[in-house]
N, C-alpha and C positions, 0 to 999 in steps of 0.2 A: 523470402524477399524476391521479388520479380525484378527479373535483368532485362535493361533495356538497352536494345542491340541499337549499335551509334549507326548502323544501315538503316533503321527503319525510321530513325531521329532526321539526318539527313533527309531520307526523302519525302517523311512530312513537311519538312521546311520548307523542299524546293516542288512542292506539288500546292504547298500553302504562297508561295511568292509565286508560282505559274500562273495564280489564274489572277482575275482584276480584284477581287475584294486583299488578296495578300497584297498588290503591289499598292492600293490604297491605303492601309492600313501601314505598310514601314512608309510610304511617304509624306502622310500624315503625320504620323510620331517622327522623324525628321522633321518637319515644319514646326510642332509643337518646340522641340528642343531647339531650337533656333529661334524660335518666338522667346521661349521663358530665357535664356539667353540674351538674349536681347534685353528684357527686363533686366536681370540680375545686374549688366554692363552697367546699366542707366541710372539705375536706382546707386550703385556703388559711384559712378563718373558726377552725379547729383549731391551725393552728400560730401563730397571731397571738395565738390567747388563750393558750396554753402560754407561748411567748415573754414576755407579759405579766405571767403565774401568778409567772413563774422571778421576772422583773425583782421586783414586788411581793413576793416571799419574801424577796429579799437584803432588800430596804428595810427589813420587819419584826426581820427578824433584827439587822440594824443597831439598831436601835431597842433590842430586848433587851438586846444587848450591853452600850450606852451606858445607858441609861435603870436598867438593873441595876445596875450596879457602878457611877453615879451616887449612887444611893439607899442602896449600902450603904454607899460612903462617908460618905454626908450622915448617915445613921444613926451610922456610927462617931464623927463629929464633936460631934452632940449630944449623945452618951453621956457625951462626953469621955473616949473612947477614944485619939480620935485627933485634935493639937491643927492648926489650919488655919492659926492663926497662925506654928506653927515649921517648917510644909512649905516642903520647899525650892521655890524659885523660878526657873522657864527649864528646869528637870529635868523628867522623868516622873516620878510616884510612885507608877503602876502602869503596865506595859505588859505584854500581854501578845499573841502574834500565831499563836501554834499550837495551831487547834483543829480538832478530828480529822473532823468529820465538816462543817465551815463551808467554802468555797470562799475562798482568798484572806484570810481574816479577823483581823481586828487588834483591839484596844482599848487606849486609853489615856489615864491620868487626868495632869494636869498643872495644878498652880496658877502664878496669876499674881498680882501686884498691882494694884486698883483704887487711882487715883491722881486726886489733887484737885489740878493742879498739880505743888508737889515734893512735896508728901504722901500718903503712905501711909492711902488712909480705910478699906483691905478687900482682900479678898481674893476671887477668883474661881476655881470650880472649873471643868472645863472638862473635859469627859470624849467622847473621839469613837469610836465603832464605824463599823468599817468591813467590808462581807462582799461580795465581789465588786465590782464598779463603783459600790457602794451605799453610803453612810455617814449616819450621824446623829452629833449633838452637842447635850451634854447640857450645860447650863451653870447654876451657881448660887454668888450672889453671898454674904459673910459681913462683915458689919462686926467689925472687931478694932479 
């Protein structure tokens, strides 16, 4: 086995950095490594914010969902469309869960009773979208 003396290592190193093709070649491989660095950051700082973008759209969309067909119930009710005193109670009174271009997506309105005790003082509407791991809930209350 041949020994290689850390003298003779040393000053190929520093006779290979002395002239201009060594100080071209570490400074080049530093550039390189600061370039693909540069990548790796971008590519990683890219998929986290997408990742995020996605998360934040179901939310909205839940929100739509719910906060929609909340409001137009609340609208039917005050028209006296639609009375909130004779909606049934523990039932849905709208559900609906296939929508075509939504991931996973649901909604549904269901009343309950607001209770004083044994009394009956109101009613509550309670309306929840959901679009991927996402939901919202839209709630509002009626004295009857």
């Amino acid at each position: 086995m041949k020994r290689i003396r850390r003298e003779n290592l040393i000053k190929r190193t520093a006779s290979v950095l002395g002239n201009n093709k060594g100080a071209s070649m570490v400074l080049v491989t530093i550039l390189a490594i600061v370039v693909l660095t540069a990548v790796v950051i971008l590519r990683v700082t890219t998929t986290t914010f997408m990742a995020s973008s996605n998360r934040q759209l179901n939310q909205d969309q839940a929100y739509e969902l719910a906060a929609s067909l909340g409001a137009s119930i609340d609208k039917l009710i005050e028209e006296g469309k639609y009375s909130i005193a004779d909606a049934p109670v523990g039932n849905p009174i709208y559900d609906q869960s296939n929508f075509p271009d939504l991931p996973d997506a649901s909604v549904k309105a269901e009343v309950s009773n607001i209770m004083d005790g044994t009394e009956v003082i109101g009613k509550r509407l309670t309306v929840t979208g959901k679009v991927g791991k996402s939901s919202y809930v839209y709630t509002k209350e009626y004295r009857v």
